[in-house]
C-alpha positions in Angstrom: -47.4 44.8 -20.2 -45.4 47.9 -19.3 -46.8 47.5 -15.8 -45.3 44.6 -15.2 -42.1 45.5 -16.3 -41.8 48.2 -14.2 -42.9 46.4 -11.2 -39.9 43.8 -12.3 -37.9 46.7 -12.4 -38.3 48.1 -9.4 -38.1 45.0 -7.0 -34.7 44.1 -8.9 -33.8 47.6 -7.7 -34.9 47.1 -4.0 -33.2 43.5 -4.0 -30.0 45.5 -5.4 -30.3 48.2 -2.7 -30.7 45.3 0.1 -28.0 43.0 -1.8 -25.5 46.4 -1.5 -26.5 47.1 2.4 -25.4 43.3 3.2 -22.0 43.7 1.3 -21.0 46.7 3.2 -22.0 45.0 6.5 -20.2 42.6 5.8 -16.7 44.8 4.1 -17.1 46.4 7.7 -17.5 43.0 9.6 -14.4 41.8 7.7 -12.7 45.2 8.5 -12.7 44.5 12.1 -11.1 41.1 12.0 -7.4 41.5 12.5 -5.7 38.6 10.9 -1.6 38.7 10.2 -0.3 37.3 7.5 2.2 35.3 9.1 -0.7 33.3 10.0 -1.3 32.1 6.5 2.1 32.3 5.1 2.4 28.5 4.2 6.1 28.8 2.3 8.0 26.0 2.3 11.6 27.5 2.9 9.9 28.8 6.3 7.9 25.4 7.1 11.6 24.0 6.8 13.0 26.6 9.0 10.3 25.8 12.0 11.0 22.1 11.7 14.9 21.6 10.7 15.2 20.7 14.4 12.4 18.2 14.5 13.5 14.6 13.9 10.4 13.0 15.2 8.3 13.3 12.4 8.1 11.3 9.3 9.9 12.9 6.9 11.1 9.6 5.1 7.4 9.4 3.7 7.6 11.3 0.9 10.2 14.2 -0.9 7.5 16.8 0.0 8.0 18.2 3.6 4.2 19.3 3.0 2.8 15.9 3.0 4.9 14.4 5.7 4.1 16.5 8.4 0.1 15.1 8.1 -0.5 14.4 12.0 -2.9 12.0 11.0 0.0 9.8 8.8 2.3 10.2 11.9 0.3 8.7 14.5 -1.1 5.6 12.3 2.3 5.4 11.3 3.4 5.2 15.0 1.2 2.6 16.4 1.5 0.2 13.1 5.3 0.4 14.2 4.8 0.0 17.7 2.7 -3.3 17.4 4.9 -6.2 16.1 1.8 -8.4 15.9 0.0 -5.5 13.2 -2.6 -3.5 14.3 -5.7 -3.6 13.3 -8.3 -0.6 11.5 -10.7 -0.6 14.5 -7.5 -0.5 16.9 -5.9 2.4 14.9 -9.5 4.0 15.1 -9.3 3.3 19.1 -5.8 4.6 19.9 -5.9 7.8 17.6 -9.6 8.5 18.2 -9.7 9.5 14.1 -12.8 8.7 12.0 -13.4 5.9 10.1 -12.4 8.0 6.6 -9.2 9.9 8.0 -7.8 6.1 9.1 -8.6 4.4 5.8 -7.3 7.6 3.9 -4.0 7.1 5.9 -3.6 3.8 5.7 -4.0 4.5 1.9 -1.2 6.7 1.7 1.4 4.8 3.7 0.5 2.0 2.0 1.2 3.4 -1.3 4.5 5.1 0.1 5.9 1.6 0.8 5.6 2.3 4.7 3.0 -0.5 5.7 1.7 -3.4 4.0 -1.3 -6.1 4.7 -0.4 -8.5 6.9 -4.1 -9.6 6.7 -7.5 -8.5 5.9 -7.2 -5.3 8.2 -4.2 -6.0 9.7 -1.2 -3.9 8.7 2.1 -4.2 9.7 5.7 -1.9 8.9 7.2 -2.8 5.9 
């Protein structure tokens, strides 16, 4: 019995040691990697700065500047408005060359903004 337990012992010691080894390859991998942090400063008094002169986008979609700067909600957005007719899922999936999931998820959204509504079964037009 006290065999075994030191056996356990001991390879949960060598795991450790190895476990330890990989963390400081890794501190020193990390080390390397120069990243500013203007790169991931996300405020929103700057994201207002960078687009104050920008009236292209959709900022009538919601309050939050975050959510209406979503690429993916501007250019579904842009072709529903474009085609007088409505445009259709597949033809939103066609122009914009987004997945199946990123169109439904967007015609979600501007649907529940009050942007777009059904003209049809898959057909959505500008409100």
């Amino acid at each position: 019995m006290m065999k075994t337990l030191q056996d356990q012992l001991q390879l949960l010691s060598s795991t450790l040691v190895t476990l330890s080894k990989q963390l400081e390859m890794i501190a020193t991998h990390m080390n390397t990697i120069s990243v500013s942090k203007e790169q991931f400063d996300f405020t929103e008094e700057k994201f207002k700065h960078q687009n104050a002169g920008n009236t292209n986008n959709l900022l009538a979609l919601s309050e939050n500047p975050f959510e209406s700067a979503i690429p993916v909600l501007e250019t579904v957005y842009d072709i529903i408005r474009r085609n007088r007719k409505g445009a259709s899922v597949m033809d939103l999936r066609e122009k914009t060359g987004f997945g199946p999931r990123q169109v439904s998820n967007a015609v979600y959204k501007l649907s529940q903004r009050g942007r777009i509504k059904s003209k049809g079964r898959g057909i959505y037009i500008k409100s």
